[in-house]
N, C-alpha and C positions, 0 to 999 in steps of 0.2 A: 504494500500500500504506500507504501514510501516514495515507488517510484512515481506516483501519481502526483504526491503532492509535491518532488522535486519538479515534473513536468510542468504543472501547472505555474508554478515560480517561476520558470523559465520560459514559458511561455507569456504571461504576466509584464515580463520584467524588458522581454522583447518589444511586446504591443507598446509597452511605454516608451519604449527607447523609439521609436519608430514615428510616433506621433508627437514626442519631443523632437525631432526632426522637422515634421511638419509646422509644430508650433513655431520653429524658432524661422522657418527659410519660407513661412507662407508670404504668397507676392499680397494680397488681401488681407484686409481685416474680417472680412467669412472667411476665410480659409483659418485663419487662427482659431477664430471664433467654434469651428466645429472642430477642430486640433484641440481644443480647451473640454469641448464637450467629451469627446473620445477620452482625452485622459481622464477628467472625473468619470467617467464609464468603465475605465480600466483601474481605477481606485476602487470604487467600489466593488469589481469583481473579484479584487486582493482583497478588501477586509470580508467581501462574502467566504470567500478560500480561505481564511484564515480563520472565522468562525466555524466554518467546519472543521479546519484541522484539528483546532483547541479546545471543542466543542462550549466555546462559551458563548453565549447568546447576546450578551451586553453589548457588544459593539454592532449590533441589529439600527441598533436607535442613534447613532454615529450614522451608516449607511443613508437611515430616513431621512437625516436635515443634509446630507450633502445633497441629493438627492432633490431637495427643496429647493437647497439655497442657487444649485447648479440650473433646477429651471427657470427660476426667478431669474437669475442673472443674464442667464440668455434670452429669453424672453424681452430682457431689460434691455440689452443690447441690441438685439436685435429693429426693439421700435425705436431706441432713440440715435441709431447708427450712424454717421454725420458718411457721406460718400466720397469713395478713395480719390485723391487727385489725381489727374492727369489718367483715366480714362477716357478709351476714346470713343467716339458718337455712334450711338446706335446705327446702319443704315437705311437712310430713307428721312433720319432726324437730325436732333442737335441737340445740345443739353446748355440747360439754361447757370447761371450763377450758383444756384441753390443743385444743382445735379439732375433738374427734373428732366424731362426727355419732353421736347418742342419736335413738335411736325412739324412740315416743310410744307408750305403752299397756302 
């Protein structure tokens, strides 16, 4: 059983390392944005994995507020997101001061 819970660590510890990557070299603020989600996703699948390993249950209710605070926050971001500079224009438009997308004609 051991080897299960050494795979699971290393598997774990991979996903992490992989989406710290992403977080750190995203060209976007979504790209980070869901690099940020993925890791809290992959945190919580270690403290899941590791209340199973230790069979202790108390770090359940640690899990439920990350869990909270992590949709909250994105949610958060998400509606008050400011748009990345120096994108460029949809075609067929143009985007205005504020980032909005102007039709053409």
């Amino acid at each position: 059983m051991n080897y299960v819970w050494i795979a699971a660590a290393v598997m774990l510890t991979a996903a992490a390392g992989i989406t710290m990557i992403r977080l750190l070299a995203g060209p976007s603020t979504l790209d980070r944005l869901v690099a940020l989600d993925t890791l809290v996703a992959v945190t919580m699948c270690g403290v899941g994995a590791w209340a199973a390993f230790s069979l202790d249950t108390t770090v359940t209710y640690g899990m439920a507020a990350l869990a909270l605070i992590s949709f909250v926050g994105s949610v958060s971001v998400a509606r008050f997101r400011v748009p990345d500079v120096g994108r460029m224009s949809p075609p067929g438009g143009s985007r205005d001061k504020s980032g909005n997308i102007r039709k053409q004609g």
